[in-house]
TILO-302191 format. One line per 2 residues: their letters; for each residue x, y, z of C-alpha. Coordinates in Angstrom, 3 decimals. Example, Ala and Ser with C-alpha at 12.3 -4.5 7.8 and 13.67 -1.06 7.14 Angstrom:
! TILO-302191
as = 12.300,-4.500,7.800; 13.670,-1.060,7.140
***
This chain:
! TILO-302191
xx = -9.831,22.664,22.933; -9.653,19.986,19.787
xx = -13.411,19.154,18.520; -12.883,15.936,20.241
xx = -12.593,17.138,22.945; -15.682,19.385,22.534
xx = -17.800,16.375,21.329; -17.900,17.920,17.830
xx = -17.338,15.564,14.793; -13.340,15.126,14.745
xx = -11.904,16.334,10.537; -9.706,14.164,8.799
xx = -6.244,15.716,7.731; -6.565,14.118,4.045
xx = -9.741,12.671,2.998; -9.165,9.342,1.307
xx = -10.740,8.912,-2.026; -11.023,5.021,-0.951
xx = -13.857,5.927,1.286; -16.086,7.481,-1.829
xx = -18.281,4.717,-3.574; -18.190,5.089,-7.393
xx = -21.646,4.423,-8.592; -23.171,6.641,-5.797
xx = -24.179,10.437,-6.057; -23.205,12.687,-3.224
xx = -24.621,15.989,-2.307; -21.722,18.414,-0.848
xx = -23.078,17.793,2.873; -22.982,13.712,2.009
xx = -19.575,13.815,0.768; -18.613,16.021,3.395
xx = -20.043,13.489,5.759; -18.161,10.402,4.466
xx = -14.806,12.309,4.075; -14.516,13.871,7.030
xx = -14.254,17.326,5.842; -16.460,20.673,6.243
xx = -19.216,20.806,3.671; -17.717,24.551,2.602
xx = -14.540,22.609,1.434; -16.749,20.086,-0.550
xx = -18.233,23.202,-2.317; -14.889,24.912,-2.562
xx = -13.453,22.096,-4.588; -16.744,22.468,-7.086
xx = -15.838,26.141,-7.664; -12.408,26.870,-7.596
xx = -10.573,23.362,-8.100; -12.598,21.982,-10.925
xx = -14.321,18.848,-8.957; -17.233,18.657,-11.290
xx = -20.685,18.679,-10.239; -24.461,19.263,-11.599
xx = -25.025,22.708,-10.439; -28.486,23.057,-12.421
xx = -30.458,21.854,-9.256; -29.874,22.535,-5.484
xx = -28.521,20.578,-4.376; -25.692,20.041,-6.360
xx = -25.259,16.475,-7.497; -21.383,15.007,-7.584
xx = -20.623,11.852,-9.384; -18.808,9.009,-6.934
xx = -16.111,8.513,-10.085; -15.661,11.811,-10.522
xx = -15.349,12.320,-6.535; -12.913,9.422,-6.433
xx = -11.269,10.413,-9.264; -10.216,14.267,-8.263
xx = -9.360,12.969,-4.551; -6.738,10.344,-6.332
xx = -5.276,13.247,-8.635; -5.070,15.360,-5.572
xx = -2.962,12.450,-3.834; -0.867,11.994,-6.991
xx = 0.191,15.448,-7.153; 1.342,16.174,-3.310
xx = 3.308,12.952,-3.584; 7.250,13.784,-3.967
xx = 9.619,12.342,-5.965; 12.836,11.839,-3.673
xx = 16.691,11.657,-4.993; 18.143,8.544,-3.974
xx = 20.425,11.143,-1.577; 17.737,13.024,-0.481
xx = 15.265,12.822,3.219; 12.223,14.782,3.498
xx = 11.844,17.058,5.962; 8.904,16.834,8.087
xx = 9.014,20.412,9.168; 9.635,21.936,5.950
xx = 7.442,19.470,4.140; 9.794,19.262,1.167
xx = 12.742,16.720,0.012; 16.325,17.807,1.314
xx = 19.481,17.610,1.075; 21.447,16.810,3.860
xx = 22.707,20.237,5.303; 26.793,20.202,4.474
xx = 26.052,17.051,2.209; 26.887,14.989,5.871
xx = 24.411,12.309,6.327; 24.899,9.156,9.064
xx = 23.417,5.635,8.172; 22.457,3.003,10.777
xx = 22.562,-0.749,9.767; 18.778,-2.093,11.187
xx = 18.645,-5.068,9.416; 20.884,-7.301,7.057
xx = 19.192,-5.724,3.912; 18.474,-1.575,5.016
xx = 19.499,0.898,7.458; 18.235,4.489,8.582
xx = 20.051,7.099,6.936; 19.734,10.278,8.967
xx = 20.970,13.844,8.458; 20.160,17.861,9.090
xx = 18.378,20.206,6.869; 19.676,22.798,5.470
xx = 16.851,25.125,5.840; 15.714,24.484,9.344
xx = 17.604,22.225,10.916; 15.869,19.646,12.136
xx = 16.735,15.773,11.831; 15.847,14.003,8.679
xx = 15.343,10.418,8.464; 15.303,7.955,5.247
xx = 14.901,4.247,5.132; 17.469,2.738,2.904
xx = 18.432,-0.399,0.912; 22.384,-1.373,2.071
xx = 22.607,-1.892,-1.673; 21.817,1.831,-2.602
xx = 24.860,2.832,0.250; 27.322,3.178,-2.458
xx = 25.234,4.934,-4.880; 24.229,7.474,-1.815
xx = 28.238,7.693,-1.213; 29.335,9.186,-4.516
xx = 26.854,11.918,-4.104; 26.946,12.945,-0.340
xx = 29.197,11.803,2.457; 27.693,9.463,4.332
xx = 29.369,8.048,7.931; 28.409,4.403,8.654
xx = 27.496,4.365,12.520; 27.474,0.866,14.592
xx = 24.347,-0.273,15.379; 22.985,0.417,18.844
xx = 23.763,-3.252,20.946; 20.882,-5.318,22.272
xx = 20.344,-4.744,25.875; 19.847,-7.995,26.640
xx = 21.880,-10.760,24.373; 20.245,-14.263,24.026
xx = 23.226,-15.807,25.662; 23.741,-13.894,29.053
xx = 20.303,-13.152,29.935; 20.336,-11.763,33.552
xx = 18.898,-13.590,36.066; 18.055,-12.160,39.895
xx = 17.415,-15.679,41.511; 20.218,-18.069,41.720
xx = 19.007,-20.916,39.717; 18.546,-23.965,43.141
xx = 16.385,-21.093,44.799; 13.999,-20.914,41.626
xx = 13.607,-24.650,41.982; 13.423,-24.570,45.569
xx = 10.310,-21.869,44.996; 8.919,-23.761,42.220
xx = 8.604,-26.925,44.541; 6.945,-24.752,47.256
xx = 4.232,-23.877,44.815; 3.383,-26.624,43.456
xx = 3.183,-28.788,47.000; 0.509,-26.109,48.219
***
């Protein structure tokens, strides 16, 4: 059963350094509170991941900035640098490139496309939003197959219609006589 679910307080995946006030002091249980996260991960990051805190009282005091400030390095490091040939797997949780250096691209609008491929590691589908300008730059490093875009079910100009059009009028005028 998810905490939810149990009525329990429901943990964010990342806590967001945009929810810390700067000019406020936190307590580990406070900034627990307003993140989203357990209070033993608050006191985790004081000890072993350099978040720096006044530890001469209990309890220990943590500066909003400096709060703010280690959640925003945190961010910056995960954060990935992608090849312009590369996807990023979501299962693997790395950049990729395409397995057999095969990769299909989608037109979706006049300007981009998808770009979508295997990985090499675990096979699962990749996908990458890309500029139609970058195509050719993508090209010379992996080979990429330009698919048709899916049609529109229903085009502007032969829209389907299941009442012949002097029986719609004919049910209009009923209407509006009653």
């Amino acid at each position: 059963m998810r905490p939810s679910d149990q009525g329990g307080p429901v943990m964010a995946k990342r806590p967001s350094p945009s929810r810390i006030k700067t000019h406020n002091i936190y307590t580990p249980a406070e900034a627990a509170d307003v993140l989203g996260v357990h209070k033993q991960t608050v006191r985790r990051w004081i000890s072993h991941h350099g978040l720096l805190a006044d530890k001469t009282q209990r309890p220990w005091l943590i500066d909003g900035g400096d709060l703010k400030a280690f959640l925003g390095h945190r961010k910056r490091k995960r954060r990935r640098k992608l090849e312009l040939h590369q996807c990023f797997c979501l299962s693997c949780k790395e950049p990729r490139e395409p397995d057999g250096k095969l990769a299909d691209y989608v037109h979706q609008t006049p300007t981009s496309g998808m770009l979508t491929a295997l990985c090499p590691s675990c096979g699962c589908l990749m996908h990458k939003v890309i500029r139609r300008s970058s195509l050719e730059a993508i090209r010379a490093k992996i080979e990429v197959t330009i698919q048709r875009a899916d049609p529109r079910l229903v085009s502007p100009e032969d829209t389907p219609s299941n009442v012949p059009f002097e029986q719609e009028r004919e049910c209009d005028v009923k209407t509006q006589s009653k």
